[in-house]
C-alpha positions as a Markdown table, in Angstrom:
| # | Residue | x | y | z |
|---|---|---|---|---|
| 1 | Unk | 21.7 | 76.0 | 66.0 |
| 2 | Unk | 20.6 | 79.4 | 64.6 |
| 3 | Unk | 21.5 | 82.6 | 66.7 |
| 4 | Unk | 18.3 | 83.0 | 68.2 |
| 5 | Unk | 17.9 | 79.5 | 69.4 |
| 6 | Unk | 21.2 | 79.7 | 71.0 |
| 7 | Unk | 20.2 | 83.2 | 73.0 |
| 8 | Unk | 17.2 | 81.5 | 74.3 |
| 9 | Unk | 19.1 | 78.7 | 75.1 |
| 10 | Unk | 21.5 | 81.1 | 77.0 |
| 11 | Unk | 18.6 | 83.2 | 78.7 |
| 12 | Unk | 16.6 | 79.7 | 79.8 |
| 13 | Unk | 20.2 | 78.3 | 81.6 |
| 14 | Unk | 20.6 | 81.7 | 83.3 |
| 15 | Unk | 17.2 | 82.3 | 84.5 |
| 16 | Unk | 17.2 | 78.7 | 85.5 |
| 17 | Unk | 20.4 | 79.2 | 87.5 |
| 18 | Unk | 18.6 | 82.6 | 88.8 |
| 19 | Unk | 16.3 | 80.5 | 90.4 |
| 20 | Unk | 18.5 | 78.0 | 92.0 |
| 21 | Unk | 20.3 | 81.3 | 93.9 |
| 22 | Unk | 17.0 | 82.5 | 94.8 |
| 23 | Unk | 16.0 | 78.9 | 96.0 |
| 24 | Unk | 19.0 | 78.7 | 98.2 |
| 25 | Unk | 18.6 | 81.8 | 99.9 |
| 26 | Unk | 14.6 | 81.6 | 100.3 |
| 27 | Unk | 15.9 | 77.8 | 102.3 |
| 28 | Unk | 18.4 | 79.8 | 104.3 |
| 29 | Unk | 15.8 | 82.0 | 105.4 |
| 30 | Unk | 13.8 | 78.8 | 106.4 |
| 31 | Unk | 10.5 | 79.3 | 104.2 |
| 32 | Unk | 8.6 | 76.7 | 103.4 |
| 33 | Unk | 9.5 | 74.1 | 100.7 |
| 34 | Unk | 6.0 | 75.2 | 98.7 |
| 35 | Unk | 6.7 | 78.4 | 99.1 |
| 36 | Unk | 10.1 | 78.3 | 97.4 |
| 37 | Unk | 8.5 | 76.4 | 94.7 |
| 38 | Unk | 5.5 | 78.8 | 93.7 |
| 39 | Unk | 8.6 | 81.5 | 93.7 |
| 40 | Unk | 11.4 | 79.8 | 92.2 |
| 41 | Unk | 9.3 | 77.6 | 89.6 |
| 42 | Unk | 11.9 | 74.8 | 90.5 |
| 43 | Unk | 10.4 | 71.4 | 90.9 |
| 44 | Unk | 9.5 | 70.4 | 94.7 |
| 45 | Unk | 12.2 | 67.3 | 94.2 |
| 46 | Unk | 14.7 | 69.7 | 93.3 |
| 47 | Unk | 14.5 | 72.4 | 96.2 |
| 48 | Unk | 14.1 | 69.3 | 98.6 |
| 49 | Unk | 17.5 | 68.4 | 97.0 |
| 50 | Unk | 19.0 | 71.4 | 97.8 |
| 51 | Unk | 18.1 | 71.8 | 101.0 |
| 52 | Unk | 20.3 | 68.4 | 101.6 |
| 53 | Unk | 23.0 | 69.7 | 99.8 |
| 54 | Unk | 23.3 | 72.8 | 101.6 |
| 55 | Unk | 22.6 | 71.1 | 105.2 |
| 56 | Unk | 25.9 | 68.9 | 104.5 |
């Protein structure tokens, strides 16, 4: 891998995990599955997934 490939590799997996923290709080605040979605850009299936994790 080249050095730039691997800092946008790095940047993607961080802002990705961003959004799974800001997905997890938006669900603890009880908003809306859609609305997590259009904020988060995380897949529906993945913030419904979440949801089940964090109800366990």
């Amino acid at each position: 891998m080249t050095p730039l490939y691997e800092e946008i590799a790095k940047r993607s997996q961080a802002e990705a995990l961003d959004n799974v923290f800001k997905a997890i709080e938006l669900l603890k605040e009880h908003k809306e599955i859609d609305y997590i979605a259009e904020k988060t850009h995380l897949p529906k299936e993945r913030i419904i997934s979440l949801k089940k994790q964090i109800q366990k």
